[in-house]
N, C-alpha and C positions, 0 to 999 in steps of 0.2 A: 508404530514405526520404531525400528528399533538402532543399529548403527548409521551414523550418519558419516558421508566422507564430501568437501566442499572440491567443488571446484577449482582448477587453477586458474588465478588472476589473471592468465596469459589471454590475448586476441584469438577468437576462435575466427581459422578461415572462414570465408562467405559463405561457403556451400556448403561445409559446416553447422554453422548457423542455422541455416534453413532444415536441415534433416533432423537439429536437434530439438527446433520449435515444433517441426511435426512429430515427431517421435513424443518429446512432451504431450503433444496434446492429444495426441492416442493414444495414450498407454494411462489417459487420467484415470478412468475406470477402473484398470487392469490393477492399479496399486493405492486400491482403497479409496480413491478419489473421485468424489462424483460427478458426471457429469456436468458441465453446464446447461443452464436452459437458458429462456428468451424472453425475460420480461420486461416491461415498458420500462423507456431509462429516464434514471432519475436526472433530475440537473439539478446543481445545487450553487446558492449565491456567496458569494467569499466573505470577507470579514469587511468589514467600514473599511472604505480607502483602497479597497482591491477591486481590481475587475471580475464582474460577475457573469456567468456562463451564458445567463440570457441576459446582463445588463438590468436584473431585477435587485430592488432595493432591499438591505441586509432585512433577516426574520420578525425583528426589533430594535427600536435607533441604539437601545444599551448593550447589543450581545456583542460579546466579548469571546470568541471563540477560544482563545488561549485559556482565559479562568472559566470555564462555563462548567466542570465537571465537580463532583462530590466528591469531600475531604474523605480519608482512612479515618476511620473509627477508632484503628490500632493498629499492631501487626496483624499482616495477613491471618485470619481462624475460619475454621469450615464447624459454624452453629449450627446446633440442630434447627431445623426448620427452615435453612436458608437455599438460596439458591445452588451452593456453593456443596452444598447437603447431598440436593436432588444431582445435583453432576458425577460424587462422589458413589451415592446408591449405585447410578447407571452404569459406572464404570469407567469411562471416558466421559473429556469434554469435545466435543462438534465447531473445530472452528474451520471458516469459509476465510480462503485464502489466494492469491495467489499461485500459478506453477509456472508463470511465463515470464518471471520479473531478476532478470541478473541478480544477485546480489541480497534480493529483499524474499522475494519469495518464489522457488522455481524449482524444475524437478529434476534432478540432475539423472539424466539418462545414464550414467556405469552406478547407479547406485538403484535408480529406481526411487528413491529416496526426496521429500519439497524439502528444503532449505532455505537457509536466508536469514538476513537481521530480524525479520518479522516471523517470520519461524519460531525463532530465540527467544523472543518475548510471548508466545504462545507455549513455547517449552518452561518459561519460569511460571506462567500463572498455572499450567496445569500439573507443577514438580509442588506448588505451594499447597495443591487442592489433595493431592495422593502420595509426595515423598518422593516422585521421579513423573517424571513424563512419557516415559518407556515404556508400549503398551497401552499410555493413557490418553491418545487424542488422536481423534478421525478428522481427520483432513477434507472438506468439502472443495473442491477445487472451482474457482467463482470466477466471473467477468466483471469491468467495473459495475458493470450493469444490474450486474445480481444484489450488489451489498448491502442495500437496504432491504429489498424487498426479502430477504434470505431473514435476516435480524428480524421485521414484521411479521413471518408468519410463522418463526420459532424453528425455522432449518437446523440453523447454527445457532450456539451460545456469544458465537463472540466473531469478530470480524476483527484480521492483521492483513490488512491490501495496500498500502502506501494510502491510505484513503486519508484526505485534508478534512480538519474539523471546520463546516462551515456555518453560520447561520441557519440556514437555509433547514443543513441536513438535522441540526441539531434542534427543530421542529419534530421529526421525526424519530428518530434513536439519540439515547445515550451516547458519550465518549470519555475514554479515559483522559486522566492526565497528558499533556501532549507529551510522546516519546523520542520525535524527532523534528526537525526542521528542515525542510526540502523549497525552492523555491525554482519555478519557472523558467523552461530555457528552450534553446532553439538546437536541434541536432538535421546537420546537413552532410553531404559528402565534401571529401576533403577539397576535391577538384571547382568546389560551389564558390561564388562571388560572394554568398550572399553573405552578411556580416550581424545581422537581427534580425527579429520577428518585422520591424516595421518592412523592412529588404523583401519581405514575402510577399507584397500586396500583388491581388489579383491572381496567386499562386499556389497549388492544391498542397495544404497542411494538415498531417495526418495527427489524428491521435483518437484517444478510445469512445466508446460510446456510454455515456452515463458518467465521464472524467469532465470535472469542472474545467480544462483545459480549453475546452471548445471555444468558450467565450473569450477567452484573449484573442485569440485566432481571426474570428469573426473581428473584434473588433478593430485589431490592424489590418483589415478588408481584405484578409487572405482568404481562400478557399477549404471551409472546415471538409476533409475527410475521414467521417468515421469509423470502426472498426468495431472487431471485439479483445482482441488481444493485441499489446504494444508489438510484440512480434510478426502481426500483420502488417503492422506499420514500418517496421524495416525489412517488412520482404518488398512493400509497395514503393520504398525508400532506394533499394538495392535495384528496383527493376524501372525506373524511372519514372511510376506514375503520379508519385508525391516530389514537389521540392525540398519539403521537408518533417522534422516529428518537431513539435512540441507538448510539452511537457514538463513534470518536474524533473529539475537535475538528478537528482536519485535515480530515477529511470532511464533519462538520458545516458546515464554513465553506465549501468546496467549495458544498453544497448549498444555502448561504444565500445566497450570492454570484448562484443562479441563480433565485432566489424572495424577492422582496423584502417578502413576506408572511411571513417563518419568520423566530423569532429563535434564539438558541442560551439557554439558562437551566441555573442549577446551578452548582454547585464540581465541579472535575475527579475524578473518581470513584474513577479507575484510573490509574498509568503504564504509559504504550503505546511501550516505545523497536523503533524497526523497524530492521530488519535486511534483508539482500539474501540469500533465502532459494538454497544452492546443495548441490549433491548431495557426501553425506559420502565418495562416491568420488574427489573431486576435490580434496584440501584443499591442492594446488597451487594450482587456483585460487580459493580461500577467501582464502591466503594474497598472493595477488597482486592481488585485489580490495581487500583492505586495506590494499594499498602505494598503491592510487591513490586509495583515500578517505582517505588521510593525507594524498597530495597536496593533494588539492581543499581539506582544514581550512586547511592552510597558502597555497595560493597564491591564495585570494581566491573561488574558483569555486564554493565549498560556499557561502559566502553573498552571491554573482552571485546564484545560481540561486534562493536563497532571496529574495529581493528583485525578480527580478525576476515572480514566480509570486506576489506580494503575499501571501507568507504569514503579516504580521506584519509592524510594527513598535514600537522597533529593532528593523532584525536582531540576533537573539543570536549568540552565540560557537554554533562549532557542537558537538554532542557531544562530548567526551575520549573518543580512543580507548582501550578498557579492551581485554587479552587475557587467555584462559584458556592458553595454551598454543603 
């Protein structure tokens, strides 16, 4: 991929909206992006002291999802023999991403072009592995639902989808350093009473399928409905068959940014710290991923990126890198 040009902050009308979700997700193919498929969805258990998707107890009483990832060795280097090697031979790195996510990762229909904070930090680890990124990364375009099993069977190298590091998942894959902190919230129309998640009980709440999200939902005895893309969920939103999305604020804002009918309501429910989800056969590059998100804390880039994808202000400091090992 080569020019990239971002979206305006502005409300995109309703109707809008809908033509550019479709448009998005037809045209995933046509601009290097691969299809989605359908496999079984994952559910995954939060950290100690969070609600979990089924209400299952964390992977082990000591995980610690925040420190759970391996230290940098040094600055980011691409050794022979390493993982980092074999990506650099190939030519490109394969990361499995988001196209439907405001803000984090999405495709912006006048460019043709994914973008997004999560973009950014796939543009730094693959500028660290070849000297630019330009030409150097194929974009697999993913549902929540794909993300692990995509990382398990060697699809992709690396996974950037707003994906929470939990217990659970990190049985299964590696995670970077956490890169952000997103945390649970409720998106209704403006016209709506409702004021929280608990407000919803008995009442169809939409969000994705294979998103840790389900489980709060359930648990304030609202009605989970799933989906595959968050853009499903505010077309279902917009036509009145959901009361509402929950989710993390990051997507919520995504989604309100593009429907100036929806506000966000509630106290943060959950902490949602994400991770850059990567295959536990590789922890070369787990390890060299987090040499270049230390870069980016420190040299300005991590909140560039954040400032300029209007995720907030002030910008905050960005996470402390925690490691297990």
């Amino acid at each position: 991929m080569n020019a990239r040009t971002r979206l305006t902050g502005k409300p995109w009308p309703r109707v809008l909206m809908v033509v550019l979700a479709t448009f998005g997700l037809a045209l995933g193919a046509a601009t290097a992006v691969a299809a989605p498929g359908q496999p079984a969805a994952d559910r995954a258990a939060r950290a100690p002291g969070v609600a979990s998707a089924q209400g299952a107890a964390p992977a082990t009483a000591n995980c610690r999802p925040e420190a759970s990832s391996l230290s940098p060795s040094g600055p980011p280097q691409v050794t022979p023999g390493s993982f980092m090697a074999t990506i650099r031979a190939r030519g490109y790195l394969i990361a499995g991403v988001d196209q439907s996510t405001y803000h984090f990762g999405f495709l912006n229909p006048l460019t043709g072009q994914i973008e997004g904070f999560d973009i950014d930090m796939i543009h730094a680890v693959a500028s660290a592995i070849f000297g630019t990124y330009q030409n150097h990364v194929q974009y697999k375009a993913i549902s929540d639902n794909q993300r692990i099993p995509d990382i398990l069977n060697g699809t992709v190298d690396i996974v950037a989808h707003t994906m929470t590091i939990t217990c659970d998942r990190l049985r299964k894959v590696d995670f970077s350093s956490v890169y952000f902190d997103a945390h649970q919230r409720v998106l209704v129309l403006k016209n709506s009473p409702v004021q929280d998640l608990a407000g919803l009980r008995g009442q169809k709440v939409c969000a994705t399928k294979g998103s840790d999200s389900l489980g709060p939902i359930a648990a304030a005895k609202a009605v989970p409905v799933a989906v595959t893309y968050w853009t499903d969920c505010l077309v279902l939103l917009q036509q009145g068959d959901v009361a509402a999305i929950s989710t993390d604020d990051t997507i919520l804002d995504g989604l309100a940014a593009q429907d100036p009918w929806t506000k966000l309501v509630g106290p943060p429910l959950t902490n949602e710290p994400y991770g850059l989800a990567i295959s536990k056969q590789h922890q070369d590059f787990v390890r060299f991923v987090n040499a270049v998100l230390q870069q980016l804390r420190t040299n300005g880039q991590w909140a560039a990126s954040y400032a300029r994808w209007q995720l907030g202000t002030p910008v905050p400091a960005p996470p402390p890198a925690q490691y297990g090992g």
